[in-house]
Wavefront OBJ file of the C-alpha trace (Angstrom):
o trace
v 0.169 4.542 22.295
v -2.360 6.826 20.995
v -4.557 3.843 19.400
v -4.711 1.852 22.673
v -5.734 4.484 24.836
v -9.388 5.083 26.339
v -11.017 7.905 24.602
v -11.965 10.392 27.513
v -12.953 13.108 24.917
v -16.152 14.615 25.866
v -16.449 16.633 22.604
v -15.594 15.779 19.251
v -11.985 17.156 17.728
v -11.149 18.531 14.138
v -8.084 18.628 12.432
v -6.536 21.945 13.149
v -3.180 23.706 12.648
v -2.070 26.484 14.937
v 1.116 27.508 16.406
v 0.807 27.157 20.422
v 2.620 27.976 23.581
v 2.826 25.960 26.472
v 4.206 27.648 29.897
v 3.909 25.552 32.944
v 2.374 27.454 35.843
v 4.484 26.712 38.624
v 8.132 26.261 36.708
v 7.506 29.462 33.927
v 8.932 26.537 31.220
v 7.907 27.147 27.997
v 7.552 25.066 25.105
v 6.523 26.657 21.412
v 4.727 23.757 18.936
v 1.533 23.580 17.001
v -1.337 21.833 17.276
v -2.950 18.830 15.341
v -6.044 18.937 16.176
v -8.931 20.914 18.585
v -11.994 20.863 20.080
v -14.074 22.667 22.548
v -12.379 21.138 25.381
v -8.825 20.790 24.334
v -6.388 20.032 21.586
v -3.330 17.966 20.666
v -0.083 18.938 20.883
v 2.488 17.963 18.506
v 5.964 18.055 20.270
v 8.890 16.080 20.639
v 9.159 16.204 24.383
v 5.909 16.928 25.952
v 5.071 18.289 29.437
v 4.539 15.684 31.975
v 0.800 14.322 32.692
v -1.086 16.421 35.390
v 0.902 19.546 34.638
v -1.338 23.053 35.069
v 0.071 25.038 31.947
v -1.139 28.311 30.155
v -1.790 27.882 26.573
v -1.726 30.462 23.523
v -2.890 29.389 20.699
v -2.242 31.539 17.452
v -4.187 31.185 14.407
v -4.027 33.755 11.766
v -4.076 36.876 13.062
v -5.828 35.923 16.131
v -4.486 34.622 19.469
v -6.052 32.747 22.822
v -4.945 32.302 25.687
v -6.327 29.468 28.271
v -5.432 27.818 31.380
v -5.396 23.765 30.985
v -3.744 20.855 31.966
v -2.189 17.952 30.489
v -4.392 15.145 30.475
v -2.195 12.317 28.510
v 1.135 12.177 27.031
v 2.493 9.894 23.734
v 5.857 9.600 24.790
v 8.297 11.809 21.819
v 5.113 12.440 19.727
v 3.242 14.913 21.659
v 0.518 15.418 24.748
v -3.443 16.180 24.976
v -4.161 19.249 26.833
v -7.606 19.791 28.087
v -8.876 23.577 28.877
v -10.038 24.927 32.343
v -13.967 24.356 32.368
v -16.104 27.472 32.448
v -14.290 29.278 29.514
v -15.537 33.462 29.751
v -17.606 33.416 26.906
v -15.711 35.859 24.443
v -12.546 32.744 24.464
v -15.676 30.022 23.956
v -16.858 31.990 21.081
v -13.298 31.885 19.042
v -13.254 28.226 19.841
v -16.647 27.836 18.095
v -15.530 29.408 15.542
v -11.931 27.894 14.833
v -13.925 24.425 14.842
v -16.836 25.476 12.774
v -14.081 26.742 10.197
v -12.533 23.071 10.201
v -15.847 21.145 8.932
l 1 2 3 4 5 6 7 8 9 10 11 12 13 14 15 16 17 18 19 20 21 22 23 24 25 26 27 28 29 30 31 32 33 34 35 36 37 38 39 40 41 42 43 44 45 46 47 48 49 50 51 52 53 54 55 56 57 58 59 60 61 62 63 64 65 66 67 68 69 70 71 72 73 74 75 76 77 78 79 80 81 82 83 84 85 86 87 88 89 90 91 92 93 94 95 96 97 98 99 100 101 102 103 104 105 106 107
């Protein structure tokens, strides 16, 4: 459960909406959702059947008119409620920019 887990974040999250797509790396699944909340390092997904922990997966997030794409991986998963993804380090700094922003627009 979400409330007993450790919390591994390394950067705080806000409450944000966006629609996002999940495609594993090595199987091409995809999964379409949307996003509770974000951060500089990840997000949560909200999803009925999440992608199993450890899973490499290539993220687009759509907000607006905008749209990101990351690599990540799935870092912890609340079984029928949804997963935390957590992007690749070293983000180019255009994508690390729009991040900034899309939290900065939260607060």
């Amino acid at each position: 459960m979400p409330g007993l887990m450790q919390n591994r974040r390394t950067a705080p999250r806000t409450t944000f909406i966006a629609v996002i797509e999940v495609t594993e790396i090595v199987s091409g699944t995809r999964l379409a959702a949307r996003t509770s909340d974000l951060s500089l390092t990840g997000c949560y997904v909200d999803t009925l059947n999440p992608t199993s922990e450890g899973t490499a997966v290539h993220v687009r997030l759509t907000h607006g008119a905008e749209e990101l794409e990351l690599t990540a991986r799935i870092v912890y998963v609340s079984p029928r409620l949804g997963m935390g993804v957590r992007f690749d380090d070293n983000l180019p700094p255009a994508k690390l920019q729009v991040l900034e922003r899309w939290v900065g627009d939260t607060k």
